[in-house]
N, C-alpha and C positions, 0 to 999 in steps of 0.2 A: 504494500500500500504506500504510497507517493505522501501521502498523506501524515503517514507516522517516521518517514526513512529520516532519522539524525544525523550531524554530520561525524563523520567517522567510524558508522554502520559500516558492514562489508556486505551485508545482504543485495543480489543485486536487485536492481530497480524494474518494475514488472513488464512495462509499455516501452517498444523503440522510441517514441515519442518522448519521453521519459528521461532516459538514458543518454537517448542518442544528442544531446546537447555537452555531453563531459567528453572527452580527447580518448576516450577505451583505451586506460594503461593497464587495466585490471586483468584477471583470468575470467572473473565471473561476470564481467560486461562482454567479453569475448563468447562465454557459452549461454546470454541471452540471445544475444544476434542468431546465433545456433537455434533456440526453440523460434525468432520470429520465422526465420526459413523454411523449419520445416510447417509450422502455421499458415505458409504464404503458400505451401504445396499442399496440404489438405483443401485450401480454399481452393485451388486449380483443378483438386479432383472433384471436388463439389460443380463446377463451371469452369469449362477451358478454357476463356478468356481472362480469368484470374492472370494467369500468367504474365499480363499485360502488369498487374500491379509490381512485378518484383523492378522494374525500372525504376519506378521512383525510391525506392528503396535503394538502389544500387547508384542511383545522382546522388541521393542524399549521406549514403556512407563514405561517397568518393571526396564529397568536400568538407566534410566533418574535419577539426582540428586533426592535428596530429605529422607522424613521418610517411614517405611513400609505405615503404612496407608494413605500418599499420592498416594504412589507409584499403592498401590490396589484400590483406589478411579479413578485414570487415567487408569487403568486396565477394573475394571464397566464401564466408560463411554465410552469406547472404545469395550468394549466388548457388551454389554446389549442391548443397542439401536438398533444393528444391527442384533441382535439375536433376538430381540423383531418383525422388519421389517420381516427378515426374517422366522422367528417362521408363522407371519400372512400370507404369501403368502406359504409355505406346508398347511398351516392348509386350504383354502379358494381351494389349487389343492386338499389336500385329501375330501374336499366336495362337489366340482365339477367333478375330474377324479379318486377317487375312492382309492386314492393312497400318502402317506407322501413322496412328492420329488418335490424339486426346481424347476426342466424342466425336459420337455420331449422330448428334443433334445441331452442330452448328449449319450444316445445310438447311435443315427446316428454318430457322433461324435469320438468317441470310435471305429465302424465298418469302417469308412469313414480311419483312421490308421490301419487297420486288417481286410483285405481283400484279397482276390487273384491278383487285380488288380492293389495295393498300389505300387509297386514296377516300375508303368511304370508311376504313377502321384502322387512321392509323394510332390508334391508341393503342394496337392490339385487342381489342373488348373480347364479347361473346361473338360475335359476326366472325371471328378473324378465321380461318382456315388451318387451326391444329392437327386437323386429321389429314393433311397431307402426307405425312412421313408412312403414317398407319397403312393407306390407301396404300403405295407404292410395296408397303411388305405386305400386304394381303394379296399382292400382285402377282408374288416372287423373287420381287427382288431383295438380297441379303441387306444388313445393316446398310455397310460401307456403301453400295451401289446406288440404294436410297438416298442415303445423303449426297449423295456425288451428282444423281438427277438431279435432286433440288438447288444444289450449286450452279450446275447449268441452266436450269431456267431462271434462276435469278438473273443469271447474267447476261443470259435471250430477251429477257426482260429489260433490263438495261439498256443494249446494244440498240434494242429496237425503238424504247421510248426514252433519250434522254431526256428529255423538256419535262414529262413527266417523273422523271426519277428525281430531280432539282427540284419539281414543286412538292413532290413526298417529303421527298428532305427538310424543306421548310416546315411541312406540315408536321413532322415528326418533331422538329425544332419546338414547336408549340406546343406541343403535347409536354416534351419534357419541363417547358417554363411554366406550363400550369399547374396548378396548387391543386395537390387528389384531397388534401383535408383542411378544415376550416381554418382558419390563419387565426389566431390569436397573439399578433405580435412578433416583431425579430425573435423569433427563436434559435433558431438557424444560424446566425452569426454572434449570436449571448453563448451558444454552447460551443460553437469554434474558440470564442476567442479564450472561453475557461478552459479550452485543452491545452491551449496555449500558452495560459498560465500555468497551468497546471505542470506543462511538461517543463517550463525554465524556474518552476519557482527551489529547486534544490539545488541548481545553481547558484541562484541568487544567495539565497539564507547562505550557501558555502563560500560567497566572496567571488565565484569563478568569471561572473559576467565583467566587463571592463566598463570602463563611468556611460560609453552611448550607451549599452546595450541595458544596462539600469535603471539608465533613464528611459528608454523605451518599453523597459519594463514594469517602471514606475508607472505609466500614462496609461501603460492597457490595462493595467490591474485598477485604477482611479475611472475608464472607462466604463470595466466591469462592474 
C-alpha cells in the first residue's frame, strides 16, 4: 500500500506507476517490473491487442532516471516475460489450429468496423453482426480460415468504399467521445490527477523530487 510505504521501508512498492518515478537501484524494484510483465501478458491472453500496451511501458522505462545498463535491464524485464507468455500461447495455437497468431477473433473484429452495415450501428449495439464468425464455422471453415475471411472482406470492404470507411471513422470517432453514463462532474480527470499524486507522493515525502518538480507537485496536489 503506497499509502503506509515509510521512508526507509524495503518493501517494494505495489503499482509501476508507483515505483517507477525512483532510479530502480534496488533488487526488489527490479523483481516488481518482473510481476508488471508478466500482468501485461495475462492481459494479452485475455485480448490480443493488449500487446499494444507493453510500448508505453517500454518508453517509459527507457527514460526513467538512471545508467544505460539499468535502463536496458528495466527494458528485458518489461519486455521478455511477456514475450516469453506470449511466444507460448502462438506456439500451443500454431499446434492446435495450425497457425502462429494470438486469437482468432481479431478478424470478426476488424469486419465487425468494415462492413456494409457499420454505418447504421456503429456503436456496435444489438443490430451489429456477431454471428458472423459463427456463420463461416457452421460452414466448414476451421478457426484460422474464419478469421482470415473476415480479414478479407474487411478489407474488400475498404478497397471498395473509401469515402465511406472515412465517414465510419468519424462516426466511430463519436461514438467513443460520447458519455455511455450520466456525467456527474470531472470525474475522469479528479481521478487521473490522484494517480498522479498518488504515484510521486513517496518521492516527494523522501526529498527525491528537485525544487521544479515540487513545485509542480505542490500545485497539482492544491489543484486536487
Amino acid at each position: 500500500n503506497a499509502e503506509n510505504r515509510k521512508p526507509g521501508k524495503d518493501e517494494p512498492p505495489p503499482l509501476f506507476s508507483v515505483f517507477g518515478v525512483s532510479a530502480f537501484r534496488r533488487f526488489q524494484d527490479y523483481s516488481a517490473l518482473l510481476v508488471v510483465s508478466l500482468l501485461l501478458s495475462l492481459a494479452v491472453l485475455t485480448r490480443a491487442n493488449a500487446l499494444l500496451f507493453i510500448v508505453p511501458f517500454m518508453i517509459d522505462t527507457a527514460l526513467r532516471s538512471g545508467s544505460v545498463a539499468q535502463r536496458a535491464a528495466r527494458g528485458a524485464l518489461i519486455l521478455l516475460p511477456a514475450l516469453a507468455c506470449t511466444g507460448g500461447w502462438v506456439w500451443r495455437n500454431h499446434q492446435l489450429l495450425g497457425a502462429y497468431t494470438l486469437s482468432t477473433s481479431s478478424g470478426l473484429n476488424f469486419y465487425l468496423g468494415h462492413n456494409p452495415n457499420y454505418a447504421r450501428t456503429p456503436g456496435l449495439d444489438g443490430d451489429t453482426d456477431y454471428a458472423a464468425f459463427d456463420r463461416l464455422r457452421r460452414a466448414g471453415l476451421g478457426e484460422v480460415e474464419a478469421d482470415r475471411r473476415l480479414f478479407a472482406d474487411g478489407w474488400s470492404f475498404i478497397v471498395e468504399h473509401p469515402g465511406l470507411t472515412i465517414a465510419n471513422a468519424l462516426r466511430k470517432t463519436g461514438v467513443w467521445l460520447s458519455p455511455l453514463v450520466r456525467q456527474h462532474g470531472p470525474l475522469t480527470p479528479v481521478l487521473t490527477l490522484g494517480m498522479i499524486l498518488l504515484a510521486a507522493r513517496p518521492a516527494r515525502r523522501r526529498g527525491e523530487l528537485d525544487l521544479t518538480r515540487r513545485r509542480v507537485f505542490d500545485v497539482l496536489l492544491a489543484a486536487f
